[in-house]
KOLBA-697910 format. One record per residue (C-alpha): x, y, z; residue in three letters; residue number from 1. Coordinates in pm, 1 decimal. Last residue first. Layout:
<recs>
REC       east      north         up   code   pos
REC          X          Y          Z    ALA   NUM
...
</recs>
This chain:
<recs>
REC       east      north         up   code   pos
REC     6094.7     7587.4     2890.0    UNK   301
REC     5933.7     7634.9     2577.1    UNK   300
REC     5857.5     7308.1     2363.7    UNK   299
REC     6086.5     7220.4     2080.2    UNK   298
REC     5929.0     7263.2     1722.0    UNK   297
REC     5911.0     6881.2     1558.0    UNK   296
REC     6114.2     6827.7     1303.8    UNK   295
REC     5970.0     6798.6      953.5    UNK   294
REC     5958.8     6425.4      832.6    UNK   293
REC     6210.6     6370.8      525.6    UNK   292
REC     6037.0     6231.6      209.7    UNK   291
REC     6074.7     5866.4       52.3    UNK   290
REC     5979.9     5896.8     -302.6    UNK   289
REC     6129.0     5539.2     -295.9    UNK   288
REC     6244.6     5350.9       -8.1    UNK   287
REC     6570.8     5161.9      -44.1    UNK   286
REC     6612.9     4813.6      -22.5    UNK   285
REC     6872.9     4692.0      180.6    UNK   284
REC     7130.6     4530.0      -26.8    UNK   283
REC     7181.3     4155.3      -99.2    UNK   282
REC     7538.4     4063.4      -36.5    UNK   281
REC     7735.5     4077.4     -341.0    UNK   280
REC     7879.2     3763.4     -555.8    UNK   279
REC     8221.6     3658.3     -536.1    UNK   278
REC     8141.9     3299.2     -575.7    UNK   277
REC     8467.0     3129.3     -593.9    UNK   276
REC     8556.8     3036.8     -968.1    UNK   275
REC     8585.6     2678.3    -1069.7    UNK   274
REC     8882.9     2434.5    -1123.3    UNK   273
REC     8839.4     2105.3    -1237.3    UNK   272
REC     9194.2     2039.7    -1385.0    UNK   271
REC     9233.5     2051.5    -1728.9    UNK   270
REC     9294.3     1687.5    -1922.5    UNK   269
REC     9574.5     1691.3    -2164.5    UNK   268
REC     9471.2     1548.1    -2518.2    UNK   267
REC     9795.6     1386.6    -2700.2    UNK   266
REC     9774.3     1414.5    -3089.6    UNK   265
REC    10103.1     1262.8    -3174.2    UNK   264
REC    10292.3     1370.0    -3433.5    UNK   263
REC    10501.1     1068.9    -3605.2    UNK   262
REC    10268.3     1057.2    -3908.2    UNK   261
REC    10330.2     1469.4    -3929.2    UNK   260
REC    10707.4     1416.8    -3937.9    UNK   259
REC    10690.1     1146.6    -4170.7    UNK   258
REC    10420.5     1306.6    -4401.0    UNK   257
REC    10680.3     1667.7    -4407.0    UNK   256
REC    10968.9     1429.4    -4481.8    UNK   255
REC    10804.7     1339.7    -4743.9    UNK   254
REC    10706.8     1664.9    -4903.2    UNK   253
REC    11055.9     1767.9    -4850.4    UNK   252
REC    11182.9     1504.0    -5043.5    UNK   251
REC    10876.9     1544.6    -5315.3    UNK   250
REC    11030.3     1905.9    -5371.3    UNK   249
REC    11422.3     1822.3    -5378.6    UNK   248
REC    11397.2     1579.2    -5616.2    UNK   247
REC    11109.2     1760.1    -5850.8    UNK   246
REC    11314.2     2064.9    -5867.2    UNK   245
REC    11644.8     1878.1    -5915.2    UNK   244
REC    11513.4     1685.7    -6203.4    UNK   243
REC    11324.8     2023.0    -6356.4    UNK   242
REC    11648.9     2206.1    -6357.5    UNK   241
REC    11838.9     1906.0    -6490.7    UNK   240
REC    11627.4     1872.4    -6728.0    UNK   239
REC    11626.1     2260.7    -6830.7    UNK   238
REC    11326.5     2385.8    -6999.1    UNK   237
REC    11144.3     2499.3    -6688.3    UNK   236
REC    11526.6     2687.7    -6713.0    UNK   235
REC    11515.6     2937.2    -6977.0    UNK   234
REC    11375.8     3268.5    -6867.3    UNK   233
REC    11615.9     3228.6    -6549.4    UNK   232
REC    11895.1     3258.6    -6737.2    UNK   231
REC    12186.7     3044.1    -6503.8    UNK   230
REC    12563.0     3179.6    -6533.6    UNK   229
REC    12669.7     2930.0    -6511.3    UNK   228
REC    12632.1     2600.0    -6628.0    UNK   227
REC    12399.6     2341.1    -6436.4    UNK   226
REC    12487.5     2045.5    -6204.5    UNK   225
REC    12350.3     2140.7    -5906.3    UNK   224
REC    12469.2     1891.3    -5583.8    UNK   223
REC    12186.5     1783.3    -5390.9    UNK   222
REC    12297.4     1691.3    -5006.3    UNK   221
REC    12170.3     1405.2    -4795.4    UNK   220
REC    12031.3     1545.6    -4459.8    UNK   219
REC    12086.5     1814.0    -4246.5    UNK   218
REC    12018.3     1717.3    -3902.6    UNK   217
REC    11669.3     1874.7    -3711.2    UNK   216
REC    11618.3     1776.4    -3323.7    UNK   215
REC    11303.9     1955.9    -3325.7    UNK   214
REC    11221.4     1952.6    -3579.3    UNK   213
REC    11228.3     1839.3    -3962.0    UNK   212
REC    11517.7     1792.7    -4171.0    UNK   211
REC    11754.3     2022.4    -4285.9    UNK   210
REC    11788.5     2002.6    -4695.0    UNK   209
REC    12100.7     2045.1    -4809.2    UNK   208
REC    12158.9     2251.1    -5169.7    UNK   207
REC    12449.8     2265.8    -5353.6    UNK   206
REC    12620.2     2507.2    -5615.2    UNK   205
REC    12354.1     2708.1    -5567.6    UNK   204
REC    12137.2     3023.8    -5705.4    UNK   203
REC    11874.3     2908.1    -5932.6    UNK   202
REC    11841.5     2566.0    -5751.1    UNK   201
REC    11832.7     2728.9    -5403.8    UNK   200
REC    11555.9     3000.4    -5586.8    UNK   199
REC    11367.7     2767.6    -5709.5    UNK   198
REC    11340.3     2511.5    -5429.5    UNK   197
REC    11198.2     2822.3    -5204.5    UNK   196
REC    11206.6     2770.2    -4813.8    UNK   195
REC    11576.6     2918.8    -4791.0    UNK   194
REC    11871.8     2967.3    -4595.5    UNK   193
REC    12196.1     3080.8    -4798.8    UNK   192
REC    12531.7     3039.2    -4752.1    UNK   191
REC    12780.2     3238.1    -4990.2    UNK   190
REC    13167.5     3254.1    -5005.5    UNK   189
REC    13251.7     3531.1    -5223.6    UNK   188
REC    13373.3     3524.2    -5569.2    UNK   187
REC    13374.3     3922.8    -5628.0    UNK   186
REC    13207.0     3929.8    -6006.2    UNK   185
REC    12981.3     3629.5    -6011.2    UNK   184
REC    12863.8     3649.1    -5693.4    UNK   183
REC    12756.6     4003.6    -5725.4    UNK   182
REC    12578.7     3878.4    -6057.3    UNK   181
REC    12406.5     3585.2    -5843.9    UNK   180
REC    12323.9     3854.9    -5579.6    UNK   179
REC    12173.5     4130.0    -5837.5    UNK   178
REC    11977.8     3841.1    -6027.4    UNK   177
REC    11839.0     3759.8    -5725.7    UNK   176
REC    11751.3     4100.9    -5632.1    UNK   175
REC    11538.1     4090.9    -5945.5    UNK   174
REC    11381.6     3776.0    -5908.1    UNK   173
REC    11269.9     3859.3    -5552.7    UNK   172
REC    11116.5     4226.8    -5664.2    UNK   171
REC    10893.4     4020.3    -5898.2    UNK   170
REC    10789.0     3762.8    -5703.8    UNK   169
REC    10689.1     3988.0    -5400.2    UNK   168
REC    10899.1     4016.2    -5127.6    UNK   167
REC    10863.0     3883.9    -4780.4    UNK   166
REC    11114.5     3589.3    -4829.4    UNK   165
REC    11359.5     3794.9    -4977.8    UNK   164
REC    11630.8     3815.1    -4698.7    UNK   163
REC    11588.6     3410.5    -4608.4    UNK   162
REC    11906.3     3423.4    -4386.0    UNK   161
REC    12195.8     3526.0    -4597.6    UNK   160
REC    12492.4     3509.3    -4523.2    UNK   159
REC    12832.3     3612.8    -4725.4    UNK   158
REC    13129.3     3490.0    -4584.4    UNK   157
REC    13453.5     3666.1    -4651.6    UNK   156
REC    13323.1     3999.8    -4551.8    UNK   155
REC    13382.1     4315.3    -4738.6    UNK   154
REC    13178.4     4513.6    -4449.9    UNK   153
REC    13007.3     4736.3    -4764.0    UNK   152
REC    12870.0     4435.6    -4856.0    UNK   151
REC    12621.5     4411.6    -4563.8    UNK   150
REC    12542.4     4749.3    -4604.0    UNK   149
REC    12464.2     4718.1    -4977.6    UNK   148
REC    12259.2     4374.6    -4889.8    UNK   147
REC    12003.3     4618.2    -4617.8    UNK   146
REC    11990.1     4903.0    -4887.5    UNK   145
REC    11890.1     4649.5    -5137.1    UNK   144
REC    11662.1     4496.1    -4873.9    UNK   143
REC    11509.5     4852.0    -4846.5    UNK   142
REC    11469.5     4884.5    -5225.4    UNK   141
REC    11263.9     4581.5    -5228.9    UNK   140
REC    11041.7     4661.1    -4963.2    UNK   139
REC    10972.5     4993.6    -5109.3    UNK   138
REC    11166.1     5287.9    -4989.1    UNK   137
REC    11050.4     5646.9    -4799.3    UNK   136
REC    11012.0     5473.1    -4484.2    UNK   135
REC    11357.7     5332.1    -4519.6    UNK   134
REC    11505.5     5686.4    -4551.1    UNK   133
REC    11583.1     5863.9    -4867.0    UNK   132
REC    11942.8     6003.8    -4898.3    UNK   131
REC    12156.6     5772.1    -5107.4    UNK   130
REC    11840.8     5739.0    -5311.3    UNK   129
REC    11879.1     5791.3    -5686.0    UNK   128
REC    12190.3     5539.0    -5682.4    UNK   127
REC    12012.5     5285.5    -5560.4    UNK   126
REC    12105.5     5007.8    -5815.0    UNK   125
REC    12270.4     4743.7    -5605.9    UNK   124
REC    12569.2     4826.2    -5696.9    UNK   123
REC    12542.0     5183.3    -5700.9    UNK   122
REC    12475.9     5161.7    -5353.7    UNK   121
REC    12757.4     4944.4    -5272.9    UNK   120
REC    13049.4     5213.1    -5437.8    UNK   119
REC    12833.6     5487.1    -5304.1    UNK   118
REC    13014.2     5349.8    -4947.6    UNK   117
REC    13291.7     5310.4    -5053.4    UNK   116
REC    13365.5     5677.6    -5208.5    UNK   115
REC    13190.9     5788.5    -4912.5    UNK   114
REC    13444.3     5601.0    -4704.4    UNK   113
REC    13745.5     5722.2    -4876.9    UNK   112
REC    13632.0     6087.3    -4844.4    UNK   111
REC    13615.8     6089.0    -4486.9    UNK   110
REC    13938.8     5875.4    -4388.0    UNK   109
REC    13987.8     5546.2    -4385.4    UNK   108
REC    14125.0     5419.5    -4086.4    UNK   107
REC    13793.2     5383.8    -3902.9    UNK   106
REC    13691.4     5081.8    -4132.7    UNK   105
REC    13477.0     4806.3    -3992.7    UNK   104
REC    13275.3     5046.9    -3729.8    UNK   103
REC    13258.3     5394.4    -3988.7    UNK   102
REC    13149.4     5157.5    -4251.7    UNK   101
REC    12872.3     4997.5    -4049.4    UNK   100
REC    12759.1     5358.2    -3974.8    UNK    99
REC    12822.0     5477.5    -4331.7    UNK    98
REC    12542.6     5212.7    -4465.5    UNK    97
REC    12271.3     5323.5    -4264.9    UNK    96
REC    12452.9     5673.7    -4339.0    UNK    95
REC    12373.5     5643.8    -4728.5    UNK    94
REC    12034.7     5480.5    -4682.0    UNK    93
REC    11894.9     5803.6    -4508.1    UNK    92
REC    11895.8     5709.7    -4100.8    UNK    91
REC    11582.3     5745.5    -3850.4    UNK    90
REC    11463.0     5431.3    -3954.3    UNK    89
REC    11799.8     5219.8    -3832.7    UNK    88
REC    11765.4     4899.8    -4110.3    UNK    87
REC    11735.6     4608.0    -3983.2    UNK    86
REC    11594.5     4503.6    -4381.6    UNK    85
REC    11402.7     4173.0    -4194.1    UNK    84
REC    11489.6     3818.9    -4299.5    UNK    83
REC    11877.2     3923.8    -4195.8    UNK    82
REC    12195.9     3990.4    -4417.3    UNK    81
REC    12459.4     3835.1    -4222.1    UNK    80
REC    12823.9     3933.7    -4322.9    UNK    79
REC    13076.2     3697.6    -4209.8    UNK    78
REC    13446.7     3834.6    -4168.8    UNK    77
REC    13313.8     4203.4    -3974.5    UNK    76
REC    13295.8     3943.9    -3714.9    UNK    75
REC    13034.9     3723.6    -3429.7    UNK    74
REC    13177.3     3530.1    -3176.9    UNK    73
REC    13457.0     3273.1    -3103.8    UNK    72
REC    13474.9     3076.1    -3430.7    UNK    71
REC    13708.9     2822.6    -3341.6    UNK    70
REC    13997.6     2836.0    -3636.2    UNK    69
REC    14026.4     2576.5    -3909.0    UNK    68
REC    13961.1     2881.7    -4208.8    UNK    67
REC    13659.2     2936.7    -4026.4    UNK    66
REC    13512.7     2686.8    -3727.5    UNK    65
REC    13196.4     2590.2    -3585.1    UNK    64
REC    13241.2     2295.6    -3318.9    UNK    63
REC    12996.0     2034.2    -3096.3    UNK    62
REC    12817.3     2067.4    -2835.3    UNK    61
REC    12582.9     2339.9    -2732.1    UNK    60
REC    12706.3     2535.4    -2969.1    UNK    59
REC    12714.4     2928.9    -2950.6    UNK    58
REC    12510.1     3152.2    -3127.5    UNK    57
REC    12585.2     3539.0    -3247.7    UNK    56
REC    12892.2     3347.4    -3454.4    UNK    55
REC    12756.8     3369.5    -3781.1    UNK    54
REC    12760.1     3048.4    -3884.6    UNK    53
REC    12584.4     2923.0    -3550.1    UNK    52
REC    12267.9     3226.4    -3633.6    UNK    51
REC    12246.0     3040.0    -3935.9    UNK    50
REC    12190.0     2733.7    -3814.0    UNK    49
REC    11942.6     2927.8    -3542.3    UNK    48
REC    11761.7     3095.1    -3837.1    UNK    47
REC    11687.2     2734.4    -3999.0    UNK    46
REC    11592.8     2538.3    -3709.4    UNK    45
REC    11284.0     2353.8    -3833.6    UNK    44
REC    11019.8     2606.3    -3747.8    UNK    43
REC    10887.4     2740.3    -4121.0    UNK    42
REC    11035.3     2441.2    -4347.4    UNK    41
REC    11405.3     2358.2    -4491.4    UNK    40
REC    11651.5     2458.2    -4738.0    UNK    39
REC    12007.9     2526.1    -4701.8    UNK    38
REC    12149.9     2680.3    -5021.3    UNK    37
REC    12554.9     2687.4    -5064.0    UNK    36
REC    12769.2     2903.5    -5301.7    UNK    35
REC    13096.0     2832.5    -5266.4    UNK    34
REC    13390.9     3070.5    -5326.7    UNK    33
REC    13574.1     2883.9    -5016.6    UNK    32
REC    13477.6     2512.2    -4944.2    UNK    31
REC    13204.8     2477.4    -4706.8    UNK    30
REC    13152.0     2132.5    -4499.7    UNK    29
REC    12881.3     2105.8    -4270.4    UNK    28
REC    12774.8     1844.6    -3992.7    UNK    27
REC    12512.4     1912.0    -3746.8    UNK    26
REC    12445.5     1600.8    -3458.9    UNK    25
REC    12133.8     1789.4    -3359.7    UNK    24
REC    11943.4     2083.0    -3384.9    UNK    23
REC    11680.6     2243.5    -3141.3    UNK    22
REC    11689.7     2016.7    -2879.7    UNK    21
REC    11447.0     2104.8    -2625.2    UNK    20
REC    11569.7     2008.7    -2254.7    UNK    19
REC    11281.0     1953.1    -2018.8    UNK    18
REC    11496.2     1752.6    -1674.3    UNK    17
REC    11859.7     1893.5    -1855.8    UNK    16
REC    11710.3     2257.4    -1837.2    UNK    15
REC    11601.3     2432.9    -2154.4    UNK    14
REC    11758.2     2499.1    -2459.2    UNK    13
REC    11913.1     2311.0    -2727.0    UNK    12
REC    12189.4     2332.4    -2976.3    UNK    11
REC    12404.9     2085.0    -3186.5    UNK    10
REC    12707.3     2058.6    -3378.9    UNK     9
REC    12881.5     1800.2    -3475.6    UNK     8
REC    13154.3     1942.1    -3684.9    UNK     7
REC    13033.1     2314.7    -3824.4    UNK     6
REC    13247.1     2372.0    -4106.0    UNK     5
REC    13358.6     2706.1    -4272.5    UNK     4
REC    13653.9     2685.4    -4509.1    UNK     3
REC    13723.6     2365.0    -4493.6    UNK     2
REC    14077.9     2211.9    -4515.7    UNK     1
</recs>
């Protein structure tokens, strides 16, 4: 049995007469401890796949279950970890975290949950700012704060819906490294959306590529053959590294010609439609310099 599978799936919007489908005919199969990397371009569907894992979007046909039960809504079970931090900016990062805390796990008691919760942020290496708030962090340092709340919900299902995409290269590697060695240690289950084929070859076990939209299928999975754990500093020397990278790239590059080849450039005519005249009547010209006549005295009676 799978541990999270979405069996036929599909979404649109829109009335029946100018329905958009957004995905169609979706079929994925996630076995528990799994680290999975769906990759696909700006617009094709990605964030709405997602959204389907993590139960804030129903199907519009079709089935998304866990453990062989309907998913009916969103859960403390699958922690999402958005493209933006969603972090509350009026809150250090040690309550940001304590309010998810407080939600999941009410039974513990005061001390319990601060010992949890500076459990996560020690893990992902904020220890020297429990109490700064978002506008006092970098970028990187508020998706740290962003994963450590995530964490801190000890979900089964770890998603993650392109958190580094706005990061610089640097900062990206790093909290990388921090995922693959939280990954390492705990064993969760991990899907991941991506545009980067280094990172979903750095980080997966298997990466499916989503085709173009709308309408977008997964297609024809890669499966990553390469040891764990993966050094980063050694892998443009890898073949399988560079085999998958290549693979993966000039797939997507093709399916980007198809879908542009099948784009039609279809020129709508306006309608002739011109403004009504709203111009002003002419005005009566005014006399300049014009001075008023004196009365004339009246006459005695």
């Amino acid at each position: 049995m799978s541990f999270l599978e979405l069996k036929n799936v599909s979404v649109g919007f829109g009335p029946p007469s100018n329905r958009t489908e957004v995905l169609r005919d979706i079929n994925l199969s996630v076995k528990e401890k799994e680290f999975v990397a769906i990759i696909g371009f700006s617009g094709a569907g990605k964030s709405t796949l997602m959204s389907l894992l993590a139960g804030l979007q129903d199907p519009s046909s079709g089935s998304v279950s866990m453990k062989g039960q309907p998913m009916n809504g969103p859960g403390p079970d699958r922690g999402l970890m958005f493209q933006n931090y969603s972090l509350l900016p009026w809150l250090s990062v040690f309550d940001n975290i304590k309010l998810a805390v407080d939600r999941v796990f009410p039974q513990l008691s005061k001390s319990e949950k601060a010992e949890k919760i500076n459990h996560y942020i020690e893990m992902v290496k904020l220890g020297h700012a429990p109490d700064k708030k978002p506008h006092e962090l970098s970028g990187g340092m508020r998706q740290r704060a962003s994963l450590a709340r995530t964490l801190s919900l000890d979900p089964e299902i770890l998603l993650l819906d392109e958190p580094l995409s706005a990061l610089d290269a640097l900062t990206r590697s790093e909290i990388q490294d921090q995922i693959l060695n939280i990954w390492e240690t705990d064993k969760r289950t991990v899907v991941m959306i991506t545009n980067d084929v280094d990172e979903a070859v750095l980080m997966a076990d298997r990466i499916i590529p989503l085709t173009m939209g709308p309408g977008a299928t997964l297609a024809d999975e890669f499966i990553v053959n390469m040891e764990r754990p993966r050094d980063r500093h050694t892998l443009n020397d890898h073949p399988e590294f560079m085999r998958l990278k290549s693979e993966i790239t000039q797939f997507m590059m093709d399916l980007n010609k198809e879908a542009k080849s099948l784009k039609t450039s279809e020129i709508i005519p306006m309608p002739d439609v011109r403004p009504k005249d709203f111009s002003l009547p002419s005005a009566t010209p005014r006399l300049k310099n014009r001075r008023p006549q004196p009365s004339k005295p009246k006459s005695a009676a």
